[in-house]
C-alpha positions as CSV (number, residue, x, y, z in Angstrom):
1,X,6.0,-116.1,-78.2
2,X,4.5,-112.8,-76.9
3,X,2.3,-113.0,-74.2
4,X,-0.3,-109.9,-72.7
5,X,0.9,-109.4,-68.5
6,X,-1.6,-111.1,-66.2
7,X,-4.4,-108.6,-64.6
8,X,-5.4,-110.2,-61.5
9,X,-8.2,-107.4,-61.3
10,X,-10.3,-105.6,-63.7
11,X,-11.5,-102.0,-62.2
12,X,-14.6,-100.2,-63.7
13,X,-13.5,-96.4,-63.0
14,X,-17.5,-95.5,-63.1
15,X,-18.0,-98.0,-60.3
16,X,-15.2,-97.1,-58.4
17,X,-16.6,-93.5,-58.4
18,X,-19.9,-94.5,-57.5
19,X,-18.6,-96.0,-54.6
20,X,-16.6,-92.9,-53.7
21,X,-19.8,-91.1,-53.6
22,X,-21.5,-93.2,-51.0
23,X,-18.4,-93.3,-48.7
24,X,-19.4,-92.2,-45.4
25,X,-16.7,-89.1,-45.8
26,X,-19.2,-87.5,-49.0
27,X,-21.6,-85.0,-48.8
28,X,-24.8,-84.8,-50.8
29,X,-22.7,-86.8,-53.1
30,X,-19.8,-84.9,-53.6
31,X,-16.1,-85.6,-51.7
32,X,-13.2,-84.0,-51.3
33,X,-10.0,-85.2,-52.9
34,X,-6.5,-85.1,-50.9
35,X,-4.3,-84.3,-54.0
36,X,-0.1,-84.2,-53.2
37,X,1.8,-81.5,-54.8
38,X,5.0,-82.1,-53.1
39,X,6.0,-84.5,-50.5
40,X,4.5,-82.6,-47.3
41,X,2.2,-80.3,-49.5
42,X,-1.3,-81.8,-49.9
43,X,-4.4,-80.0,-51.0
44,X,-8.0,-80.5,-50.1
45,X,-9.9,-80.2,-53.6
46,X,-13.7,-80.1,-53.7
47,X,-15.9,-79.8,-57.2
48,X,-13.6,-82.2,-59.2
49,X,-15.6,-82.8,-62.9
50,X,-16.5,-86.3,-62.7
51,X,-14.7,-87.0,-66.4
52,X,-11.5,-85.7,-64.6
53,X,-11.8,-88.4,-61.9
54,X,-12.7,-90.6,-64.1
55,X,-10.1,-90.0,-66.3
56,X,-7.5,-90.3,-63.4
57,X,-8.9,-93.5,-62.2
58,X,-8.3,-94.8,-65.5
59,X,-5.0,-93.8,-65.4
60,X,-4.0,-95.2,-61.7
61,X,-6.3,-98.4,-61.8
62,X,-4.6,-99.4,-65.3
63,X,-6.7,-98.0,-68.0
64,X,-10.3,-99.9,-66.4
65,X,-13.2,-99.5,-68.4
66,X,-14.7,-95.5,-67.9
């Protein structure tokens, strides 16, 4: 008998962005994104597309709803 895995949570990526937006660390409703490039090498990122972190949201969280 096959059964689907267990999700104990479901993630909305749109939510989950929406949230990232009133974080006290935004401005006027955009953030910055700490994105690693090698261990010890991280960039500060600003003027991500909102598709593209939605899309990678989707992608960490477990493909969530976008």
């Amino acid at each position: 008998m096959s059964r689907e895995p267990t999700r104990a949570f479901v993630f909305d990526s749109q939510e989950v962005l929406e949230q990232m937006r009133v974080d006290k660390k935004s401005r006027a409703s955009s953030f910055n994104l700490i994105l690693p490039r090698a261990v010890g090498d991280v960039r500060v990122t600003s003027g991500v597309p909102d598709e593209v972190t939605v899309g990678s949201l989707n992608e960490f969280l477990g493909g969530g709803s976008s």
